[in-house]
N, C-alpha and C positions, 0 to 999 in steps of 0.2 A: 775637422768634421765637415763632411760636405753641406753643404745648405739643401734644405728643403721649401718649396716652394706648392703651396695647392693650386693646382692647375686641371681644373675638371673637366677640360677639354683635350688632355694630356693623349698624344697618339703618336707612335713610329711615324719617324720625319721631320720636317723643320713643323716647332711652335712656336709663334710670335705672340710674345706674352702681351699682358697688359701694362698700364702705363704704369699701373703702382708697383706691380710685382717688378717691372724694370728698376724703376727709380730705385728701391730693396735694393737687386742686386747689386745697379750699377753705380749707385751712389751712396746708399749707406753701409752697402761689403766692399764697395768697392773692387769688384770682380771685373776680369778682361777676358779677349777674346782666348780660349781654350781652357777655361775655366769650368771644370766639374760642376753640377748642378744637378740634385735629385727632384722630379716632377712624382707629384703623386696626385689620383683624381678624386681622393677621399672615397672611391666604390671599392676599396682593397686592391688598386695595383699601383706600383711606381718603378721608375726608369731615371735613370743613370745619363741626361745629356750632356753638351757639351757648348758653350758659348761660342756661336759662329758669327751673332753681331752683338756688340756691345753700344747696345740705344739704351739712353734712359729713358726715353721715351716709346718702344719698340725693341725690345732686348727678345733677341732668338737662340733658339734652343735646337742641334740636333738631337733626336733622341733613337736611339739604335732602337732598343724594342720596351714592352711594360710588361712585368709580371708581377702575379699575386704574390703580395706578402703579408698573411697573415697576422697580424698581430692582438686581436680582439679578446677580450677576457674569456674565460669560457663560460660563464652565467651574463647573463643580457642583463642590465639594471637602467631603471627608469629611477630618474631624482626627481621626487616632487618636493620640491625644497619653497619653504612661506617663504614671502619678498622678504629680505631684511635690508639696515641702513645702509649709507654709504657705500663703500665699495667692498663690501661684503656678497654681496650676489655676483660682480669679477672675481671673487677670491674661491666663489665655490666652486662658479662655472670651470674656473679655470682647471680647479685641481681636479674636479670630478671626469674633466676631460683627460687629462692626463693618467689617471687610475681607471679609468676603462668605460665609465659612465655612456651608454646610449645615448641616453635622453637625457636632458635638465628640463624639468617644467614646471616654472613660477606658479605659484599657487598664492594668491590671495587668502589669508585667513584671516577670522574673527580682530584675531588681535594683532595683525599684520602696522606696523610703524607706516612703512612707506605705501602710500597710495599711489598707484598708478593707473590713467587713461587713456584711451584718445590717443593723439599723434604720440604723446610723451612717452604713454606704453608703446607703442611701434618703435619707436625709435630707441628705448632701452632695450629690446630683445633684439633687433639688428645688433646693437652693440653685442651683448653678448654673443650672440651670434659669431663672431670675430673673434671676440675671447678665444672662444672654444676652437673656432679654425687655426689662431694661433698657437694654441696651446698642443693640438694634434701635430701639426706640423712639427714643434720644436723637439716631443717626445716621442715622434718615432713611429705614430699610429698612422694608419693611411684609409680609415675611415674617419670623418669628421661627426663629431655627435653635433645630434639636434637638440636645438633650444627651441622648445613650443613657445606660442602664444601664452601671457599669461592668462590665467583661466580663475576658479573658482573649486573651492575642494570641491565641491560634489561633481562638477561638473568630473574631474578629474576621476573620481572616483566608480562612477557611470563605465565611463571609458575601461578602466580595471577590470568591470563586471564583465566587460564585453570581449574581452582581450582573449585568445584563446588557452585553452587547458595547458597546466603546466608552467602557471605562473605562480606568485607567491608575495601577498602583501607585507612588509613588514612598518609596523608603525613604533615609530621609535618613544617609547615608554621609561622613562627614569624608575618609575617603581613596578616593572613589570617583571616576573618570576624568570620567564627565559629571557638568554643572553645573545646576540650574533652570533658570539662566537659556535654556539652547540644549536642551533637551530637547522634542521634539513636544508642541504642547500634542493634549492630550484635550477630550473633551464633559464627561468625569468625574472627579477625580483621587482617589484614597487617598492621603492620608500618614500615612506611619510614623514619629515623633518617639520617638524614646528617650528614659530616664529619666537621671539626671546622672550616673550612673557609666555611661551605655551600653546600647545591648543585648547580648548573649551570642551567642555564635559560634555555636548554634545556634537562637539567636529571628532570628537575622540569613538563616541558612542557610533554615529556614520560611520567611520573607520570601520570599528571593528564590524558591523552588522554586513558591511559592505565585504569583508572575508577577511582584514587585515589581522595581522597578530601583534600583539603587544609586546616587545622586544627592546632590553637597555641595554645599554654601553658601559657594563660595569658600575661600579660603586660609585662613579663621580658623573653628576652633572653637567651636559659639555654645550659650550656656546653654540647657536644653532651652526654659525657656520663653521664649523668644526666637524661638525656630527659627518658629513658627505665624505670629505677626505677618510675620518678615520675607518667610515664602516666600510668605506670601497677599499681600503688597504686591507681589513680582517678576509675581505673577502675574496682577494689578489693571494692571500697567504694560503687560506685555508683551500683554495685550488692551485696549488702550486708556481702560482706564478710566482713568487718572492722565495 
C-alpha cells in the first residue's frame, strides 16, 4: 500500500516536506530514494510522488500532477459528542473520521466527567486534531475533518439555528419512538451524543426546542463512545456507501 502523507501545501513539482513528515517516511517506513509516496492537501486532491531525496530531515517529493478524489459521504454530519474519560474522545475522534464525520465538536455538558480549560483545552483539541488528520490519511479520505473548539451545548446549539436550510438535528434518545435507521435522511445532519450519565432533562428539553429530534439506536443502550462509530456506519449503509 502506498503511504499517504497530508501535505497541504501539495503542488506539481518538487515538495520538500517537513521534518516530521520526513522522519515518517525516512525513518520509521524507512523508504529511499524512488520510492512511491501519495500527497494529499486534505481540500479533496492528492498526487502520486516520487522520492528524489531521502532527508529525514527534508525529504522531497516530485510530484507529476494533483487530482480530485472524491471520497466524502454523501450527507454532511457534524458530531457533537459530550467530553468523555480517558482516551475515549481519541477513540471517537478517530473513527468518526474514518466513517465520514465533517466535524467532531466537544461539547461540555451538565454531567460531562472530564472538565476542561484554558491551555489544557487547547492543547486536547490540537491533539485531536492529529487524530483526526491521522485517521484521514490512513483511510483513504483526502479531506481532513475538523475538530471545533470545545464549546458549550447551547452555544453549539445557537450555531445549528443558524446553519443553513436543509439540515437535520438528531439527538440521540434511548427511549425515543423513531429509530436512525428509518428517519429522513438530510444533505446535513447534527448529532447530539450525551455524556455516560446522560443528558439532563433540560439539555434534552434545549435540544429538542432548538429543532432536534429524538432518535435511538435500537433496543440496547450504547456507551457514549460508541454511539459516533455506530450511527455513522447506519448511515454509510443506508447511502450506499457499504
Amino acid at each position: 500500500m502506498t503511504p499517504r502523507i497530508h501535505w497541504p501545501w501539495a503542488a506539481p513539482g518538487l515538495n520538500r516536506l517537513s521534518e516530521e513528515a520526513s522522519h515518517h517516511l525516512i525513518r520509521v517506513l524507512r523508504l529511499q530514494v524512488g520510492a512511491s509516496v501519495c500527497l494529499f492537501n486534505g481540500r479533496g486532491e492528492e498526487g502520486i510522488g516520487t522520492i528524489q531525496v531521502a532527508d529525514a530531515r527534508a525529504c522531497e517529493l516530485e510530484l507529476p500532477s494533483l487530482v480530485p478524489v472524491p471520497r466524502e459521504s454523501p450527507v454532511r454530519s457534524i458530531v457533537l459528542q459530550s467530553l468523555c474519560l480517558g482516551d475515549k474522545m481519541d477513540w471517537v475522534v478517530q473513527k468518526a473520521s474514518e466513517l465520514g464525520a465533517a466535524k467532531v465538536w466537544p461539547i461540555w455538558a451538565a454531567r460531562s466527567q472530564l472538565q476542561l480549560s484554558g491551555d489544557r483545552a487547547t492543547k486536547r483539541v490540537t491533539h485531536w486534531q492529529k487524530v483526526a488528520e491521522a485517521a484521514a490519511a490512513q483511510c483513504g479520505r483526502n479531506e481532513i475533518p475538523q475538530v471545533l473548539p470545545i464549546t458549550s451545548l447551547a452555544a453549539a446549539l445557537e450555531a445549528f439555528q443558524a446553519a443553513p436550510a436543509g439540515r437535520a438535528g438528531w439527538l440521540l434518545d434511548p427511549f425515543a419512538q423513531e429509530t436512525v435507521g428509518t428517519s429522513p435522511l438530510p444533505s446535513e445532519v447534527w448529532i447530539a451524543i450525551g455524556p455516560e450519565a446522560g443528558w439532563t432533562d433540560c439539555e434534552e428539553r434545549a435540544a429538542r426546542d432548538a429543532g432536534f429530534r429524538g432518535l435511538r439506536m435500537g433496543p440496547r443502550i450504547l456507551r457514549t463512545e460508541t454511539v459516533a462509530p455506530a450511527i455513522l456506519s447506519v448511515l454509510a449503509a443506508r447511502t450506499g456507501e457499504f
